[in-house]
PyMOL commands that place a pseudoatom at each C-alpha (Angstrom):
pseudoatom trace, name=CA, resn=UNK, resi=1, chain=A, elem=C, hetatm=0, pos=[0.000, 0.000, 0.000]
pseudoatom trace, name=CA, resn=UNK, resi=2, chain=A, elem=C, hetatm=0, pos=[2.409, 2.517, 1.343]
pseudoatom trace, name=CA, resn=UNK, resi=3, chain=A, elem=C, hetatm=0, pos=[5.094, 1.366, -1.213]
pseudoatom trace, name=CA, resn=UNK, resi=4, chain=A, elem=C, hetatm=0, pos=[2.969, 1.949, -3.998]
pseudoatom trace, name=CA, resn=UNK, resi=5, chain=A, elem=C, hetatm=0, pos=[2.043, 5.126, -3.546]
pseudoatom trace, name=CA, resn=UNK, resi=6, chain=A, elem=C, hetatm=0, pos=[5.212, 6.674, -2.122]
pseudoatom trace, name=CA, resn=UNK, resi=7, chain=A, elem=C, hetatm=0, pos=[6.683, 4.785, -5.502]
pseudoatom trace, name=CA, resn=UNK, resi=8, chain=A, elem=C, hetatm=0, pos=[9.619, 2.981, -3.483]
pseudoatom trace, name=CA, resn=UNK, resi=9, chain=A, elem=C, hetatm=0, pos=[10.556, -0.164, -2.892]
pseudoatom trace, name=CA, resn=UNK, resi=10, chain=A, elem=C, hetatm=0, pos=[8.967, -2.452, -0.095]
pseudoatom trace, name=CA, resn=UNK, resi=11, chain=A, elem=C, hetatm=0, pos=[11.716, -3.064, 1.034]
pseudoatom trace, name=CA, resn=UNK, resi=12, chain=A, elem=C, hetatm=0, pos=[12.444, 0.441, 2.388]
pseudoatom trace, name=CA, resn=UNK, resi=13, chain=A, elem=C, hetatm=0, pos=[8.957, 1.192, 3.134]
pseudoatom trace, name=CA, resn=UNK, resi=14, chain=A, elem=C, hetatm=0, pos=[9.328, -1.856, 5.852]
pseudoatom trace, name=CA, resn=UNK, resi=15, chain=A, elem=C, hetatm=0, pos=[12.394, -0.149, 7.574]
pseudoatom trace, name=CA, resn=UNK, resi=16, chain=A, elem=C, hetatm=0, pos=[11.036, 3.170, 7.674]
pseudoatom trace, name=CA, resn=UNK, resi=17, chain=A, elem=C, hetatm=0, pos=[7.743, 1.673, 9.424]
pseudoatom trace, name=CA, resn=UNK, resi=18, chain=A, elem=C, hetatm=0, pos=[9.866, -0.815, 11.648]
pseudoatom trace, name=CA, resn=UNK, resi=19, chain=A, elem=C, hetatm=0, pos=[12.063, 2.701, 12.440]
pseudoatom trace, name=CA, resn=UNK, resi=20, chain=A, elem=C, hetatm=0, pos=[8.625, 4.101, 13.012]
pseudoatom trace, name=CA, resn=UNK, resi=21, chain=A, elem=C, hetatm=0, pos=[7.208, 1.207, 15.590]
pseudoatom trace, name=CA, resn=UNK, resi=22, chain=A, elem=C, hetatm=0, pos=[10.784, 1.466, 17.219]
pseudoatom trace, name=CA, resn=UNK, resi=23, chain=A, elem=C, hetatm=0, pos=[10.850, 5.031, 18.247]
pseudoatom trace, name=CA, resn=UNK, resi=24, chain=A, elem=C, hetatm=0, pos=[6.883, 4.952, 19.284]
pseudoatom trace, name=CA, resn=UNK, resi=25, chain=A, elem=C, hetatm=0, pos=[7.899, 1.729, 21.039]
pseudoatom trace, name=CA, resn=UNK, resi=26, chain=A, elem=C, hetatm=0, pos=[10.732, 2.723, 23.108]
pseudoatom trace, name=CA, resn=UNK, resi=27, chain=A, elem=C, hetatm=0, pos=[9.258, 6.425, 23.581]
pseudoatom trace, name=CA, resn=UNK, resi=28, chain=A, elem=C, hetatm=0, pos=[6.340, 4.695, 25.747]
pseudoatom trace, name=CA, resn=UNK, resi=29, chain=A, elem=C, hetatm=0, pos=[8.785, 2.262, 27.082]
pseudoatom trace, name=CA, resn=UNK, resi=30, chain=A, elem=C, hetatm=0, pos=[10.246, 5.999, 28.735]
pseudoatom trace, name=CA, resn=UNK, resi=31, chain=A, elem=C, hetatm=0, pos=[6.221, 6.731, 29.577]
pseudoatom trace, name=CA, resn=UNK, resi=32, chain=A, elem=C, hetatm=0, pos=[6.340, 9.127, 27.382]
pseudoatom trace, name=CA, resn=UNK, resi=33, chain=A, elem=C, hetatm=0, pos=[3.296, 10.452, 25.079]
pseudoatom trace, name=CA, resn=UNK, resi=34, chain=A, elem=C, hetatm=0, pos=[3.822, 9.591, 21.231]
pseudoatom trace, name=CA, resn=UNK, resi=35, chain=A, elem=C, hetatm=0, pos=[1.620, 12.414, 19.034]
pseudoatom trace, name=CA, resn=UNK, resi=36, chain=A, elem=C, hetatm=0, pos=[1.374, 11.486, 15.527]
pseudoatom trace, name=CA, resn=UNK, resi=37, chain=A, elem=C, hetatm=0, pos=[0.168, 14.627, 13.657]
pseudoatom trace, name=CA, resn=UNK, resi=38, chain=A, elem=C, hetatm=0, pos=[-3.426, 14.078, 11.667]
pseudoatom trace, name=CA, resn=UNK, resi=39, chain=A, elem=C, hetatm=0, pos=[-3.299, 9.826, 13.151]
pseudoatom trace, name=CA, resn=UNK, resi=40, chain=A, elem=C, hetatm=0, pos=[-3.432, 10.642, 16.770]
pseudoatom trace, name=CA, resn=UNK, resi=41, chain=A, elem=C, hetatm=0, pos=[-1.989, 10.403, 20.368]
pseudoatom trace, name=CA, resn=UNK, resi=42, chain=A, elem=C, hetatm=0, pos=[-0.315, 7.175, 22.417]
pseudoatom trace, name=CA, resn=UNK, resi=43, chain=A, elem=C, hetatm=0, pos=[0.400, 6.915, 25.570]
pseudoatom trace, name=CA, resn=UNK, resi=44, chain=A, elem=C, hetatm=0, pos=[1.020, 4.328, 29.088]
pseudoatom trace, name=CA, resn=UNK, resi=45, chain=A, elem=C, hetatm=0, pos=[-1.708, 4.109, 31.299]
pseudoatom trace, name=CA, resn=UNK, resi=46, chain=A, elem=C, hetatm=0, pos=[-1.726, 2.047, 34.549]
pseudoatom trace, name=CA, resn=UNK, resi=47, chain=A, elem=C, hetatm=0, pos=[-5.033, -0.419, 35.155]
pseudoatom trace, name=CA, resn=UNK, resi=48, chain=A, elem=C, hetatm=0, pos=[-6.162, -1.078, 38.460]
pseudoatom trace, name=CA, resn=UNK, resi=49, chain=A, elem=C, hetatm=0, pos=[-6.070, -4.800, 39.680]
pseudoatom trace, name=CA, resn=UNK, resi=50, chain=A, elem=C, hetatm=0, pos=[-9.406, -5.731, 39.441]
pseudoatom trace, name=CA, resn=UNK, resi=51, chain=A, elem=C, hetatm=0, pos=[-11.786, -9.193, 40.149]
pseudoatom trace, name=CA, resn=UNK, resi=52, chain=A, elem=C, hetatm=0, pos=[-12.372, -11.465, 37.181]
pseudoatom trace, name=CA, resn=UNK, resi=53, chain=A, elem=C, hetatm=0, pos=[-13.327, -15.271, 36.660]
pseudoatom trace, name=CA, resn=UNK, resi=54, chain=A, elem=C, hetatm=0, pos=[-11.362, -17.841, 34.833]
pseudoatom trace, name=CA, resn=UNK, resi=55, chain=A, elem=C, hetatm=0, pos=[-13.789, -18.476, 31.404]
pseudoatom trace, name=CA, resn=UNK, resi=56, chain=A, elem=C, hetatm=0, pos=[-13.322, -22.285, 31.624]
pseudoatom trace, name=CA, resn=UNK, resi=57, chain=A, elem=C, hetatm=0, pos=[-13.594, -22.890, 35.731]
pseudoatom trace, name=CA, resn=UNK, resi=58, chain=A, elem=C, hetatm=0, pos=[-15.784, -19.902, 36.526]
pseudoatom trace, name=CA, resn=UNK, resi=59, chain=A, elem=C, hetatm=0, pos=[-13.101, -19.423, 39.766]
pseudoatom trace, name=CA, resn=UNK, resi=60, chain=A, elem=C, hetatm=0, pos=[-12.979, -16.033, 40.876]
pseudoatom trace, name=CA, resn=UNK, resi=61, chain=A, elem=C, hetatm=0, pos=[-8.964, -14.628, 40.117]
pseudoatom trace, name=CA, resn=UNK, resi=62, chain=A, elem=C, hetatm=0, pos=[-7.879, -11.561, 41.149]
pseudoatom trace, name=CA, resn=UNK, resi=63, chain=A, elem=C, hetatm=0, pos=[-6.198, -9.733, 37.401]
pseudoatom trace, name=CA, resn=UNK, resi=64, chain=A, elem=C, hetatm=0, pos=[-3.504, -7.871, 38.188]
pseudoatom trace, name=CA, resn=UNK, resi=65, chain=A, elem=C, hetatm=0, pos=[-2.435, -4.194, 37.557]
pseudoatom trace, name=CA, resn=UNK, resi=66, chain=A, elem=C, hetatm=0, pos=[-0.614, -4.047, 34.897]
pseudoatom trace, name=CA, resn=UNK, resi=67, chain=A, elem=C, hetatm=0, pos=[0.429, -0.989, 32.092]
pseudoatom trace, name=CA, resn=UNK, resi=68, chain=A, elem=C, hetatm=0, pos=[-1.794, -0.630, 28.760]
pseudoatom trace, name=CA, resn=UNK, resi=69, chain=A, elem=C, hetatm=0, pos=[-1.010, 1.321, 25.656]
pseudoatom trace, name=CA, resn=UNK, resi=70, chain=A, elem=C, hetatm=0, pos=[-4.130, 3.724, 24.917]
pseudoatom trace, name=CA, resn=UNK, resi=71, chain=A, elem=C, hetatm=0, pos=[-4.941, 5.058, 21.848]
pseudoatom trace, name=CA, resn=UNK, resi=72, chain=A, elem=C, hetatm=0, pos=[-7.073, 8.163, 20.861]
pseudoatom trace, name=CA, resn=UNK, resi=73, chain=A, elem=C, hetatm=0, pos=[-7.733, 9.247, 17.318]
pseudoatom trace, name=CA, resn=UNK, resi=74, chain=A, elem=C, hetatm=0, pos=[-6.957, 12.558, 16.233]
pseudoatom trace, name=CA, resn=UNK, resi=75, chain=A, elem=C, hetatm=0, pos=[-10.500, 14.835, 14.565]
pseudoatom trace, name=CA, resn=UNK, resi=76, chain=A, elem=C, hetatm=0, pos=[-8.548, 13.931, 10.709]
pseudoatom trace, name=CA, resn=UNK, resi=77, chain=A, elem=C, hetatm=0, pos=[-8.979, 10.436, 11.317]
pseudoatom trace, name=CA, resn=UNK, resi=78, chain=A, elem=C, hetatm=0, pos=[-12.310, 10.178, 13.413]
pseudoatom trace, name=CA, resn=UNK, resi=79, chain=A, elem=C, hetatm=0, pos=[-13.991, 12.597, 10.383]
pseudoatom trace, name=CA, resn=UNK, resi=80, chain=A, elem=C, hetatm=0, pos=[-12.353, 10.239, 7.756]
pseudoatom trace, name=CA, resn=UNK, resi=81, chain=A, elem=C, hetatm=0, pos=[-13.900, 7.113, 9.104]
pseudoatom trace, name=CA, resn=UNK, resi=82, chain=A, elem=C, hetatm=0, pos=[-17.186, 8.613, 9.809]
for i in range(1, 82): cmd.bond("trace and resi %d" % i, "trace and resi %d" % (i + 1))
show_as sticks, trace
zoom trace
């Protein structure tokens, strides 16, 4: 898709978007916010331990906190997939 229209090879498209993924990645790693202009913003946010059940026994566990990357759309793309 992407090599197509910028008219390059694959190939280089797939390093540029792994270079991409990389810096995102390890900028969160940091807990740092990741704002892509027009896409939207990334960011760490901690969830609460909370109760649950185990789907085959039905046994209450407790889940534990744990660190989720959150996403939220920028106005481009929320009006674009409208």
């Amino acid at each position: 898709m992407l090599a197509g229209k910028l008219d390059m090879p694959k190939a280089q498209v797939r390093r540029v978007v792994d270079a991409m993924v990389e810096g995102v990645s390890s900028t969160l790693v940091r807990g740092e916010k990741v704002q892509v202009s027009g896409l939207g913003t990334f960011e760490v946010r901690k969830r609460a331990a909370r109760d649950g059940r185990n789907p085959q026994t039905g046994a209450k566990i407790v889940i534990p906190a744990r660190n989720a990357v959150v996403f939220k759309a920028a106005k481009p793309l929320k009006e674009a997939v409208k």
